[in-house]
MMTF fields as JSON, N, C-alpha, C and O atoms, coordinates in Angstrom:
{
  "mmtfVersion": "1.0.0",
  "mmtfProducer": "UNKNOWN",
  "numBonds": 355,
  "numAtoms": 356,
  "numGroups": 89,
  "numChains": 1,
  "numModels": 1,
  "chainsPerModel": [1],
  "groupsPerChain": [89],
  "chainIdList": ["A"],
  "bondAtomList": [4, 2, 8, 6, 12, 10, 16, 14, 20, 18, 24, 22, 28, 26, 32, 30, 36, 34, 40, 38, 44, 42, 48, 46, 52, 50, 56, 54, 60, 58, 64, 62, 68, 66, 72, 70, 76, 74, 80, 78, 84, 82, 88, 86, 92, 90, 96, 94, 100, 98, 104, 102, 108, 106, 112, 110, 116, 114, 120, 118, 124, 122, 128, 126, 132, 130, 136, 134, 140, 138, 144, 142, 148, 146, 152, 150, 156, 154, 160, 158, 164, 162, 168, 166, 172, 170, 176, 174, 180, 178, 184, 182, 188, 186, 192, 190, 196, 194, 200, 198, 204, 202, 208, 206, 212, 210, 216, 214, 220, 218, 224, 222, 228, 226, 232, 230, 236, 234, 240, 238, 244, 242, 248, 246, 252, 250, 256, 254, 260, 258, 264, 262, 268, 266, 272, 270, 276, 274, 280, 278, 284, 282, 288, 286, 292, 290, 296, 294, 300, 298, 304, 302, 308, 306, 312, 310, 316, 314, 320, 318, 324, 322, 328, 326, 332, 330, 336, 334, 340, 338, 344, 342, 348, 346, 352, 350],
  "bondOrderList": [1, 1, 1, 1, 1, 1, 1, 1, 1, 1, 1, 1, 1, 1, 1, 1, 1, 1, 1, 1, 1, 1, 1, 1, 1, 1, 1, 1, 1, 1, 1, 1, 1, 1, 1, 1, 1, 1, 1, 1, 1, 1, 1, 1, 1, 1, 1, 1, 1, 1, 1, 1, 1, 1, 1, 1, 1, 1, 1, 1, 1, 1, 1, 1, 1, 1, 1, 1, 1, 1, 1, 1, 1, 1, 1, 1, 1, 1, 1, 1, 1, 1, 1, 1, 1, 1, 1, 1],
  "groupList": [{"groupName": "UNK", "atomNameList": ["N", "CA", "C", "O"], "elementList": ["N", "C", "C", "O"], "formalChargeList": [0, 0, 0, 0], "bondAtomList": [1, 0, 2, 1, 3, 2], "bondOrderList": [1, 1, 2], "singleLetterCode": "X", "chemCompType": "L-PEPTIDE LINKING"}],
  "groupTypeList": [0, 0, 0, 0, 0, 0, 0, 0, 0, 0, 0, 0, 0, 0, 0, 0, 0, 0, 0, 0, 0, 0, 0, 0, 0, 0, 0, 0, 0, 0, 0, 0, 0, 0, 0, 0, 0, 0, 0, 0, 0, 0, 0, 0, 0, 0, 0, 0, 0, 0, 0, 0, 0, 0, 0, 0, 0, 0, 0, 0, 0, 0, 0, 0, 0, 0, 0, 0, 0, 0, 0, 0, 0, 0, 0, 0, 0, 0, 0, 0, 0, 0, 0, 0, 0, 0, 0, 0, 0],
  "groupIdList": [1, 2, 3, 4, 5, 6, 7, 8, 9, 10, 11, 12, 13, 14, 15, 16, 17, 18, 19, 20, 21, 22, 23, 24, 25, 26, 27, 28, 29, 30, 31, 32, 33, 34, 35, 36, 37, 38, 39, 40, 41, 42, 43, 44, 45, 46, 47, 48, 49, 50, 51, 52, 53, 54, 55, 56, 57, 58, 59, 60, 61, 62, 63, 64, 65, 66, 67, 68, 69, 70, 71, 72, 73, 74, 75, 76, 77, 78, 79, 80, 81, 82, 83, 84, 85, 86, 87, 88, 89],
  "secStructList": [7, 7, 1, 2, 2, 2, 2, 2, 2, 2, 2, 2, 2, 2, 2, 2, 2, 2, 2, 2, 2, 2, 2, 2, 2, 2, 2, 2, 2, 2, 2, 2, 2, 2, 2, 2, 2, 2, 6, 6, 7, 7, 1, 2, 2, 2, 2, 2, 2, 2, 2, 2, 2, 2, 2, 2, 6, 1, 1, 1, 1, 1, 7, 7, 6, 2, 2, 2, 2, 2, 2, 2, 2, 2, 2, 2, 2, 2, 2, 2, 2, 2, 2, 2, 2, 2, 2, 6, 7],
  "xCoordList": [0.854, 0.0, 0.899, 2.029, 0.444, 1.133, 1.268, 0.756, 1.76, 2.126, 0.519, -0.223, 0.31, -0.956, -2.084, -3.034, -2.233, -3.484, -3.563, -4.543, -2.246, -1.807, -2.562, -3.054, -2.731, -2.651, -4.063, -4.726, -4.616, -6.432, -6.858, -7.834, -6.666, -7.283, -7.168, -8.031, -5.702, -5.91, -6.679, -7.059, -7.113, -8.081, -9.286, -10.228, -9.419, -10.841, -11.398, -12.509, -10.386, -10.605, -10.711, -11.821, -9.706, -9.947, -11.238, -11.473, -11.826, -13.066, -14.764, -15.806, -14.148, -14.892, -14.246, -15.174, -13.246, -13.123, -13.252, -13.486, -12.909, -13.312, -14.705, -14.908, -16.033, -17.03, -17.675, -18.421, -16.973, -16.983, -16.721, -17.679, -15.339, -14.905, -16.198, -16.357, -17.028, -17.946, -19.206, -19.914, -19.38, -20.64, -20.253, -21.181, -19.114, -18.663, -18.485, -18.822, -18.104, -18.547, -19.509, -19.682, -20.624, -22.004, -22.713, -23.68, -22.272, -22.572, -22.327, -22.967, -21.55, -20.664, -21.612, -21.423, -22.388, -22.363, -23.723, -24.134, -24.477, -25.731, -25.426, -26.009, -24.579, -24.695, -24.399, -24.617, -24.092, -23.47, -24.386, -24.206, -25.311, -26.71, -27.746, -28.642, -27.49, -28.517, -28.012, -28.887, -26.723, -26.261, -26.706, -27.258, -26.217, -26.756, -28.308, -28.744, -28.757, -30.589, -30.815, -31.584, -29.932, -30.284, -29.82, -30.383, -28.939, -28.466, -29.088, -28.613, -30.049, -31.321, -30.637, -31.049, -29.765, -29.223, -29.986, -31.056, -29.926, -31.208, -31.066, -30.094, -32.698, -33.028, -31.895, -31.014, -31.718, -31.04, -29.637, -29.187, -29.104, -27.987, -27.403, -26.256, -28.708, -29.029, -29.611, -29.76, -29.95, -30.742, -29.525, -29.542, -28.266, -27.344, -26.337, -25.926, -26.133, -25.632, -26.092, -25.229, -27.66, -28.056, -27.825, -27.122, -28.109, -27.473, -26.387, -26.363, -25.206, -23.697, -23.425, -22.566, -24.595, -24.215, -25.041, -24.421, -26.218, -26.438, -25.933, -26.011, -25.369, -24.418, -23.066, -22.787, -22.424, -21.714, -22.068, -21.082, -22.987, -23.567, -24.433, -25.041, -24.599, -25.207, -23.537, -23.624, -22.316, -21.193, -20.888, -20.2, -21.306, -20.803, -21.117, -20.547, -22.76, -23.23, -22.772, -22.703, -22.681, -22.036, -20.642, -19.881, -19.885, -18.827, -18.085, -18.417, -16.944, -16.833, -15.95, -15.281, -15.86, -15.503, -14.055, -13.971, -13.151, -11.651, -12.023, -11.603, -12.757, -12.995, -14.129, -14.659, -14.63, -15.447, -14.424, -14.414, -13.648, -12.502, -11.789, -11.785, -11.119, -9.981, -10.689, -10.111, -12.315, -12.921, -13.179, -13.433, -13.143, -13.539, -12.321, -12.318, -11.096, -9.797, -9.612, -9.599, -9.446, -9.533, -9.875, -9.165, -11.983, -12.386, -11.57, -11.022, -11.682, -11.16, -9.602, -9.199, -8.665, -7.551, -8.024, -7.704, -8.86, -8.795, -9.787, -9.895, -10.596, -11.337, -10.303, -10.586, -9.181, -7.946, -7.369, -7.402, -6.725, -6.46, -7.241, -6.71, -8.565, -9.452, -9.162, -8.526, -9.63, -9.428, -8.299, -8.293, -6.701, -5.628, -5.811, -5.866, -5.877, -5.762, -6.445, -5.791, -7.416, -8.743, -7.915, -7.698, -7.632, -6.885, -5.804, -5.814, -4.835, -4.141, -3.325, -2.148, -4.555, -4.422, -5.36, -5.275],
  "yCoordList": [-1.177, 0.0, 1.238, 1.158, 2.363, 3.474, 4.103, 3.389, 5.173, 6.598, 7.164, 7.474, 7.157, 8.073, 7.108, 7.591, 5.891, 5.353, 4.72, 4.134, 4.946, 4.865, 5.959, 5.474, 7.08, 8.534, 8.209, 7.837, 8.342, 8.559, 7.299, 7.695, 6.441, 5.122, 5.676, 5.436, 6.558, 6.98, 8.007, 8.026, 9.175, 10.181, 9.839, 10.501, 8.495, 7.824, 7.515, 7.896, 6.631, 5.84, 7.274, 7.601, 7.853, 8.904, 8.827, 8.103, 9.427, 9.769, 9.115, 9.453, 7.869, 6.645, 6.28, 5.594, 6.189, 5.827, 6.707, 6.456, 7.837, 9.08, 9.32, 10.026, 8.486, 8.846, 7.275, 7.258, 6.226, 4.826, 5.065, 4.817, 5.598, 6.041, 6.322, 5.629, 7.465, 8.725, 7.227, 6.958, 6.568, 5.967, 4.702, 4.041, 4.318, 3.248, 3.972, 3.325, 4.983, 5.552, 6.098, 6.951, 5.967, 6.187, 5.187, 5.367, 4.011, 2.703, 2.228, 1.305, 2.791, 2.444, 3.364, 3.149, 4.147, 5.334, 4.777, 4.26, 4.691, 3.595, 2.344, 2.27, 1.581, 0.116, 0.735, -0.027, 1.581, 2.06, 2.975, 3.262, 3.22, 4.256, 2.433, 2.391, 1.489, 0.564, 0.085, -0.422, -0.148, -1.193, -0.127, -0.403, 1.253, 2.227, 1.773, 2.337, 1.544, 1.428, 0.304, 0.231, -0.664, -2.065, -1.841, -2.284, -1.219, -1.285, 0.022, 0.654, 0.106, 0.915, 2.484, 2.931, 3.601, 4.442, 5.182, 4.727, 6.312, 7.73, 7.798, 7.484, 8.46, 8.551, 9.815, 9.43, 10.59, 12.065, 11.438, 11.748, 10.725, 10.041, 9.402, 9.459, 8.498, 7.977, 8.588, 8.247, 9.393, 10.507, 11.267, 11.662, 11.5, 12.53, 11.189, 11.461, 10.201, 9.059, 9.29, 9.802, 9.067, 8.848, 9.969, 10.238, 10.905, 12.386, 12.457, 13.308, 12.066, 11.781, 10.874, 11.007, 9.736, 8.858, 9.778, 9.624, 10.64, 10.869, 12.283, 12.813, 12.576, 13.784, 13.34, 13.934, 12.067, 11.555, 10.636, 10.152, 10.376, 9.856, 11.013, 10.536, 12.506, 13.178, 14.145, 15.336, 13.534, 14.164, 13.614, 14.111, 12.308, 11.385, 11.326, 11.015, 11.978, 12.03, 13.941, 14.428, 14.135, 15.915, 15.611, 15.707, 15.357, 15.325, 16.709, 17.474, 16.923, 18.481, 18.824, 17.955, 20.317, 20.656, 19.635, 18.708, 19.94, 19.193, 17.731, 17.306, 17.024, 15.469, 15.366, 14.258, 16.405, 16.079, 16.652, 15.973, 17.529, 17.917, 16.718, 16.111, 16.395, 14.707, 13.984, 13.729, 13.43, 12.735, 12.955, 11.989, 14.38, 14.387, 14.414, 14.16, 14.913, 14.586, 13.427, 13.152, 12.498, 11.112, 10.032, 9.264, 10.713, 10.197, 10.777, 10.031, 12.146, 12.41, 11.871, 11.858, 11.39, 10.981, 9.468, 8.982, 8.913, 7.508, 7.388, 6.437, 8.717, 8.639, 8.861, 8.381, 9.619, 9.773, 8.638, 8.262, 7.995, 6.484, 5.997, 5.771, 5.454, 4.653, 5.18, 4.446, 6.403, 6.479, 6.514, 6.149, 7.122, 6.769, 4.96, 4.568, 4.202, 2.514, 2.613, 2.168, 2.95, 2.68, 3.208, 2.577, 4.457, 4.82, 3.93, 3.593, 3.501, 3.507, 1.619, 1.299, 0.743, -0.219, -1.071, -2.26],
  "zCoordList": [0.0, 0.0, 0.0, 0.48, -0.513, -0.91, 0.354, 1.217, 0.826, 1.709, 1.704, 2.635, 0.141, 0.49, 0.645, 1.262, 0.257, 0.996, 2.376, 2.837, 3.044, 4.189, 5.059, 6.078, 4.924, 4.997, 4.839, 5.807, 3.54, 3.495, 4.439, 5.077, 4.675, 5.541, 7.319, 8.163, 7.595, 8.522, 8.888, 10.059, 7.907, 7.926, 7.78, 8.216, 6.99, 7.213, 8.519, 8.889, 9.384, 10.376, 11.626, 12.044, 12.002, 12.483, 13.205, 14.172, 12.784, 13.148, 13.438, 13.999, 12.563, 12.814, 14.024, 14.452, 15.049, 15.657, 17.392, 18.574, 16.474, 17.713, 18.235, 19.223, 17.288, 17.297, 18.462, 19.442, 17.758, 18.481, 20.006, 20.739, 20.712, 21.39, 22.569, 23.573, 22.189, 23.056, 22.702, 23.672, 21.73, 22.288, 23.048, 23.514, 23.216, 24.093, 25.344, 26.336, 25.525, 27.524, 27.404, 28.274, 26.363, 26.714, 27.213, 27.953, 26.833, 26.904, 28.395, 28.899, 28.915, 29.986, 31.23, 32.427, 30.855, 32.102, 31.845, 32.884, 30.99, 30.716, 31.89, 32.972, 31.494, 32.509, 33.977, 34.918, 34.168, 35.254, 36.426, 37.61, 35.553, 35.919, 36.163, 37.006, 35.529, 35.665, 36.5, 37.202, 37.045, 38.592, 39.886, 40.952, 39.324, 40.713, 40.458, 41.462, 40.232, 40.116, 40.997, 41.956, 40.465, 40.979, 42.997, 43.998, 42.873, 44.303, 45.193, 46.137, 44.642, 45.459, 45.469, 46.54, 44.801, 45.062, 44.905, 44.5, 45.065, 45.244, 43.742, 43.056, 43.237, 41.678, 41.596, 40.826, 41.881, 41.527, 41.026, 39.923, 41.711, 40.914, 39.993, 39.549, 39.625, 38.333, 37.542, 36.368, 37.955, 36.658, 36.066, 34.901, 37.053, 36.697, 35.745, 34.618, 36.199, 34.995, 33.868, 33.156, 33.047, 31.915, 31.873, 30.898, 32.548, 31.566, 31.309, 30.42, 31.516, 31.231, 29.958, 29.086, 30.138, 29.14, 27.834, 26.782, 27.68, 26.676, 25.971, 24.863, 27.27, 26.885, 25.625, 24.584, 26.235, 25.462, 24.278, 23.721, 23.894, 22.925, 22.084, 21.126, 22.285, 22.105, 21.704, 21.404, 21.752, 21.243, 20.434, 19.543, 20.435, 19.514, 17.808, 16.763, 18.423, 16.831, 15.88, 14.752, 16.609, 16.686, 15.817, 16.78, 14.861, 14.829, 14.515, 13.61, 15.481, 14.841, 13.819, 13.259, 13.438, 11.905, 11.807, 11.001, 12.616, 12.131, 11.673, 10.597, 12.44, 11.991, 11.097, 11.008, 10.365, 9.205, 8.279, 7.252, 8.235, 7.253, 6.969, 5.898, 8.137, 8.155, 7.223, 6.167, 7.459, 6.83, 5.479, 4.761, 4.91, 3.673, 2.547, 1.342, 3.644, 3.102, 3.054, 1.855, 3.659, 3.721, 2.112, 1.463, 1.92, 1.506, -0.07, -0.881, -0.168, -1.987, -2.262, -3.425, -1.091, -1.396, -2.012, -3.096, -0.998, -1.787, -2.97, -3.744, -2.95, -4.247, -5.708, -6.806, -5.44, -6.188, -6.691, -7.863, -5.561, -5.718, -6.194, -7.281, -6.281, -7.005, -8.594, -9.35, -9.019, -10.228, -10.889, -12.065, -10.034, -10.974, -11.034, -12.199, -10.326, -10.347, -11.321, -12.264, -11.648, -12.777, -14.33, -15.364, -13.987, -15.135, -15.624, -16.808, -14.789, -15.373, -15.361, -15.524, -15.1, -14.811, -15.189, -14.879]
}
């Protein structure tokens, strides 16, 4: 593999993975709000969990400007690559 599809695969992933990231400790503050439940803890506490977890899952879908740039750089490098291969192969 080339330098540059080295490069667009990492500007791809980027952000697919930064986004994975915020809904996996959303996931986490979710199970974590359901064991405080189970072990009888005051509602105000678990209420302040799911708000944590959807705060972070509510970042997750938000992606901001630098990681939609990465991403769109990403995508026209390997859209580049696709068509020189096409061209010229």
């Amino acid at each position: 593999m080339t330098k540059a599809g080295l490069v667009s695969d990492a500007l791809i992933l980027a952000p697919a993975i930064w986004a994975c990231s915020f809904l996996l400790r959303s996931r986490w503050y979710e199970r974590e709000a359901d064991r405080l439940l189970e072990q009888g803890v005051d509602d105000h506490t678990v209420q302040l969990k799911r708000e944590e977890a959807r705060y972070y899952q509510d970042f997750a879908r938000v992606m901001p400007n630098y990681m939609l740039a990465a991403l769109t750089l990403g995508l026209a490098i390997r859209a580049f690559l696709i068509l020189s291969a096409m061209l010229t192969g």
